[in-house]
C-alpha positions in Angstrom: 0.0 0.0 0.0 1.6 3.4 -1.2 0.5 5.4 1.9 2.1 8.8 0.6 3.9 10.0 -2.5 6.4 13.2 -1.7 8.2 14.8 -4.9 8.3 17.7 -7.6 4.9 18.6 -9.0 5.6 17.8 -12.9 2.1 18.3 -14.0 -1.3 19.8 -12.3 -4.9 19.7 -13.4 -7.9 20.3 -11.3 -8.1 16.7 -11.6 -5.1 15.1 -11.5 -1.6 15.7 -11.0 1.5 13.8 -11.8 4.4 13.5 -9.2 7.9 12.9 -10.1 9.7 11.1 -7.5 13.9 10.2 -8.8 12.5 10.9 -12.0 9.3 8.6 -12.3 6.1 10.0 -12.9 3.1 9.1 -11.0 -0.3 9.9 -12.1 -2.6 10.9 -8.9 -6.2 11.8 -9.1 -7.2 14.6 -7.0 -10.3 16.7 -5.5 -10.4 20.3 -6.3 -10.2 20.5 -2.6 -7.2 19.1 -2.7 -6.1 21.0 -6.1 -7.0 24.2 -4.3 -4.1 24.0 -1.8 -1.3 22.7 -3.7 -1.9 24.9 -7.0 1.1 26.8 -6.4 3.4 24.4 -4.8 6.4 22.9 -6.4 7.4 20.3 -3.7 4.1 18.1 -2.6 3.6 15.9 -0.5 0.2 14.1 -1.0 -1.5 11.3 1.2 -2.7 8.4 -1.3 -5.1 5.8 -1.4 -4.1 2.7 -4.2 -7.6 2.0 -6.0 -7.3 -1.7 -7.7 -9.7 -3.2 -10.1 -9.1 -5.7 -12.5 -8.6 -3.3 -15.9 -6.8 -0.8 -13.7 -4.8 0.6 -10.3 -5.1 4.1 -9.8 -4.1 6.4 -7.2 -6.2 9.2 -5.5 -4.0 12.1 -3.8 -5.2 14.5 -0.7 -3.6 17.3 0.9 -5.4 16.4 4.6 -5.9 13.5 6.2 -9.6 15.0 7.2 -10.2 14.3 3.2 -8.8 11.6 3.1 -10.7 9.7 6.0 -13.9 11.0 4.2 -13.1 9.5 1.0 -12.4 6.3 2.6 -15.6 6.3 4.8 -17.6 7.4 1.5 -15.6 4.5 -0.5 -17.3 2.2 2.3 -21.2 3.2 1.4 -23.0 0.7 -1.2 -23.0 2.6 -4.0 -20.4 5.6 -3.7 -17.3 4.5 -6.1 -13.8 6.7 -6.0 -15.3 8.3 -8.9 -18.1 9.6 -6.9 -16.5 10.1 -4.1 -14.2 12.6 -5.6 -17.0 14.3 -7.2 -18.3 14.6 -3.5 -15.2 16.3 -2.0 -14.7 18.5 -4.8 -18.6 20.0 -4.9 -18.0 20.0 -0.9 -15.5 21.7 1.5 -14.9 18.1 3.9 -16.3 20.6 6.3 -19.0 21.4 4.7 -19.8 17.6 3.9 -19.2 17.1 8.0 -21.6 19.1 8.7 -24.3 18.1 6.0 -23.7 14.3 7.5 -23.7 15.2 11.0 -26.8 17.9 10.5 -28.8 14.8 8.1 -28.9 17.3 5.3 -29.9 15.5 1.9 -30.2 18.3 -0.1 -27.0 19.3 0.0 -25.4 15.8 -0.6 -27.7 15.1 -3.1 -26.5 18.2 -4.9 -23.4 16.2 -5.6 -23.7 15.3 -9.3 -24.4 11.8 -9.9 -25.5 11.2 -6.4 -29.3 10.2 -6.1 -32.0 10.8 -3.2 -31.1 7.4 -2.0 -27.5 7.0 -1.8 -27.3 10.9 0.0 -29.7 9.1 2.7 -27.7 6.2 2.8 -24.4 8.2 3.3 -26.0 10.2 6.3 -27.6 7.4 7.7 -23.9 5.4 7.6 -21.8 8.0 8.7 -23.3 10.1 10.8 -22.2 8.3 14.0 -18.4 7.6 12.9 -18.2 11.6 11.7 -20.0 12.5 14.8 -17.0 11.1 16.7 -14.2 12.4 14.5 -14.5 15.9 13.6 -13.0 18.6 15.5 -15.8 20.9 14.2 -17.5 22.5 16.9 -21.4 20.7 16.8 -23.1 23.2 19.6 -22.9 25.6 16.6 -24.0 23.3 14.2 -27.5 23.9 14.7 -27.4 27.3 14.0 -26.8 26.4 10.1 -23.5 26.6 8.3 -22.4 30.0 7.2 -20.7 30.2 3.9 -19.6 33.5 2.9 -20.2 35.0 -0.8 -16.5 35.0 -1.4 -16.7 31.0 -0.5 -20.3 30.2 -2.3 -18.4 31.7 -5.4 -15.6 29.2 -5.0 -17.0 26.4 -4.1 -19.4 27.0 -7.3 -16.7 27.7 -9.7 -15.0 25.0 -8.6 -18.3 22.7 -9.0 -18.4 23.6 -12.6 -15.0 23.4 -13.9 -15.4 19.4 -12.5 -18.7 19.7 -15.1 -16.6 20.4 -17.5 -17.4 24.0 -17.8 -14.8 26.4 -18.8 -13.8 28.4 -15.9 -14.3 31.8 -18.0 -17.8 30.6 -18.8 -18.6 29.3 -15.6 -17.4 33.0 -13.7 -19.5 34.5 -15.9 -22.5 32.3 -15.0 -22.2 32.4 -11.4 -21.4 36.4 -11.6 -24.4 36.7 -13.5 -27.0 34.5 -11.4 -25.1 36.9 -7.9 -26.3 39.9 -9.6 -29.9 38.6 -9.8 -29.9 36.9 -6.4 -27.5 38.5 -4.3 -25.7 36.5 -1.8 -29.2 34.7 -0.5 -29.0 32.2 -2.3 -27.2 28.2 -1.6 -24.5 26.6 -3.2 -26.6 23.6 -4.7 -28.9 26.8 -6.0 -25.8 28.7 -7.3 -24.6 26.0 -9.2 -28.2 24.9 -10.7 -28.7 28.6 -12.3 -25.3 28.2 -13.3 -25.5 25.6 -15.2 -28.9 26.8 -16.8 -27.0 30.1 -17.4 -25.5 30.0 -21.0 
């Protein structure tokens, strides 16, 4: 088991990155949470988890070991591949998903691309006690609602829609334009729908 891969960042992608370690290059797929904070790096150091199926072994990279856990408790849910599970972590902050498991909100992890009414339950229902004991995050507060600023929503949206496929030009202009209708009242699932009807 490759538990972490430490080298010179030879290629990035909001998807992937390749790592060259004494002049081999590995291939890593990554969050956009992840992507996020090592953007401008040279050196990385990433935590891995070795994926292998029959037809293929792939790696998955994170910065945190918080990600990481999540991936690997999401990897455990009937029905929730890597595939999905990256999709996940890179439409959600793993605080963000924290909170939406510990607080039982559907909606937002159904927001997710590719992730259904059912498998969102099932992922709350599954988690919610193992995530309830992990986190650091500070659950008296939680009930007051989770706070994202504008500057974050933005982000988090843009970030959404480049893993669509959407250009990131494009997709600004989207989520500029659906701001200026709606102000800052408006959720990230919301912000990312209108988006993606925006063109």
């Amino acid at each position: 088991m490759i538990a972490y891969l430490k080298g010179k960042l030879a290629y990035k992608d909001p998807t992937f990155v390749i790592i060259d370690i004494n002049g081999v290059g590995y291939q890593v797929k990554i969050s956009l949470q992840t992507y996020s904070k090592i953007k401008d790096e040279e050196q990385v150091m990433l935590l891995t988890f070795l994926h292998i199926k029959e037809d293929a072994h792939t790696l998955y990279g994170f910065k945190e070991e918080t990600e990481k856990k999540l991936f690997l408790h999401l990897l455990s849910i009937s029905g929730v591949g890597p595939n999905t599970a990256l999709m996940i972590l890179s439409s959600l902050s793993s605080e963000e998903l924290e909170v939406a498991i510990i607080q039982g909100d559907v909606r937002v992890i159904q927001g997710v691309k590719g992730v259904g009414a059912k498998t969102a339950q099932r992922i709350i229902l599954e988690l919610k006690d193992k995530i309830g004991k992990e986190t650091s995050l500070d659950t008296a507060s939680l009930g007051k609602g989770f706070d994202v600023t504008h500057t974050n929503l933005k982000e988090e949206a843009l970030q959404a829609l480049v893993t669509l496929g959407f250009p990131k030009a494009a997709a600004e202009k989207n989520i500029a334009s659906v701001l200026k209708k709606t102000g800052s009242n408006i959720s990230l699932e919301e912000l990312i729908k209108a988006s993606l009807k925006t063109t």
